[in-house]
N, C-alpha and C positions, 0 to 999 in steps of 0.2 A: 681861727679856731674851727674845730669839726664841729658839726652838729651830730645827733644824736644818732641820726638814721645814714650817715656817713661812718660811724661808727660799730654800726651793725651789720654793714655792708661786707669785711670781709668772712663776719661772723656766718653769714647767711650763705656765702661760696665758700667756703670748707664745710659747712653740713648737705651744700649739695654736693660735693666733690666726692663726701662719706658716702652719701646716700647711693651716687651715682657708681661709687666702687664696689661696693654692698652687693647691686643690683647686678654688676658684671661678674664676682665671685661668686653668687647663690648656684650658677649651671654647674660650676666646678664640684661645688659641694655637695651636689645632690646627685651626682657621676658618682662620688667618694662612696656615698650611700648605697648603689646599687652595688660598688667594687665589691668580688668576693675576696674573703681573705686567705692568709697563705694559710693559716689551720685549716681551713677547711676543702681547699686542695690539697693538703698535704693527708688530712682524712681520706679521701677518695682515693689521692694515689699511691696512701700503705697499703691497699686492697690490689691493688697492679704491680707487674714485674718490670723492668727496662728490656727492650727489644734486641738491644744491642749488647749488654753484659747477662751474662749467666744465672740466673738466681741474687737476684737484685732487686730489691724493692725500689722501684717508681719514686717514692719519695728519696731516698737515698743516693740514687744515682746521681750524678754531676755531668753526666755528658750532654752533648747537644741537642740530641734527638729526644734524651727525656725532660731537657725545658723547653722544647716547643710543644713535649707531648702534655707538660703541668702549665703551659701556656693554654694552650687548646683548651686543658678542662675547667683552666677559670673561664675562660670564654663562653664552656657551657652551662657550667652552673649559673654566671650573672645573664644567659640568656630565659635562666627559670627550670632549665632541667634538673632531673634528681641526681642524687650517685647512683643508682642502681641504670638508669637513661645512660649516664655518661661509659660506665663501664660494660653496659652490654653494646653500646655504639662502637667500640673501641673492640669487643669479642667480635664483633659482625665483620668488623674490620680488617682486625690481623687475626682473631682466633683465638682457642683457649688458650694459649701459651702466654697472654697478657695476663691472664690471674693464676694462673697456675694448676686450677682446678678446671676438669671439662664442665661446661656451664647445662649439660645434655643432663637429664635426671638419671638414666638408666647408667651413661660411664659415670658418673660420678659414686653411681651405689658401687658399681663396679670396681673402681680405684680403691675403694674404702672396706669393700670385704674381700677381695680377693684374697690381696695380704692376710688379711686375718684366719680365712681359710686353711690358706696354703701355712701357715704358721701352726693351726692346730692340728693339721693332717699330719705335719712334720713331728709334734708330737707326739701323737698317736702314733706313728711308725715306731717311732725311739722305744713309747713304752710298750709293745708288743714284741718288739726286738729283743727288748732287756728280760721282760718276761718268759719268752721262748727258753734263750739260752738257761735262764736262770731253771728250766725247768729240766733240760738234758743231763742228764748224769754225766755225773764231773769222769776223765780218765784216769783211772787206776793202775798206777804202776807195779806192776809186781816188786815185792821186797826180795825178793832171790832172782837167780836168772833163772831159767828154766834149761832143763836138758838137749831140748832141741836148739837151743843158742847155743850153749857149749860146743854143740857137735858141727853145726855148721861153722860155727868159727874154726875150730879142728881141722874138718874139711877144707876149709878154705886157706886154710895155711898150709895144709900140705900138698895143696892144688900151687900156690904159689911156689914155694919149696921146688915141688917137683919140674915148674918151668924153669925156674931160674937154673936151675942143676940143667936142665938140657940148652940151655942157651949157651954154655957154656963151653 
């Protein structure tokens, strides 16, 4: 027959085998904790374009160079950088053509009022245009023909008249 403390024996090696697995799990766990998540790259990389397609949002893209580029940015964020750090790291890099916008204060008022400019100036021509004309008197047809039409069409048919009779 077992005694007592023969029969706590494998009780006591399965709670250090827990304890012992416990203790090899927690590194794992606490990597889990610092892991940034994919919201939160995928935050940072609706703010960015893809390099390689045209008017593409970062996050949207499926190619290979924009999952090592939303690679790369979990890598920065779980090293403690911000999104504003990772995306001007990434402007310094390839340039304004990652966000779309020039990151420069002066192009950027630039990009944003020029159009607006040239859009009101476009106006203003139109309605100076419109106004102009609207102001020259309209042409006025005579309701009869006049005398010196008659004559000259006269003339002129008997100028023709007269060639055709000598070609003859």
């Amino acid at each position: 027959m077992m005694t007592l403390a023969e029969s706590y024996r494998p009780r006591w090696l399965r709670l250090m085998l827990l304890l012992l697995s416990a203790l090899l799990l927690m590194p794992a766990a606490a990597a889990q904790g610092d892991a940034v998540s994919d919201t939160e790259v995928i935050r940072v990389a609706a703010r960015m374009y893809c390099p390689v397609c045209e008017n593409i949002p970062l996050d949207e893209c499926q190619t290979v160079t924009c999952s090592e580029w939303k690679e790369e940015i979990r890598r920065m964020l779980a090293a403690g950088r911000s999104a504003a750090e990772v995306i001007d790291s990434f402007v310094a890099r390839f340039g304004d053509d990652v966000v779309g916008v020039p990151q420069d204060p002066l192009l950027r008022a630039l990009t944003l009022l020029l159009p607006m400019l040239g859009t009101l100036l476009a106006i203003a021509i139109g309605i100076a245009t419109f106004r102009r004309f609207g102001r020259q008197e309209r042409l006025r047809l005579p309701r009869e023909p006049s005398h010196d039409a008659i004559t000259t069409d006269d003339e002129y048919r008997q100028r023709l008249e007269a060639d055709l009779r000598a070609r003859r």
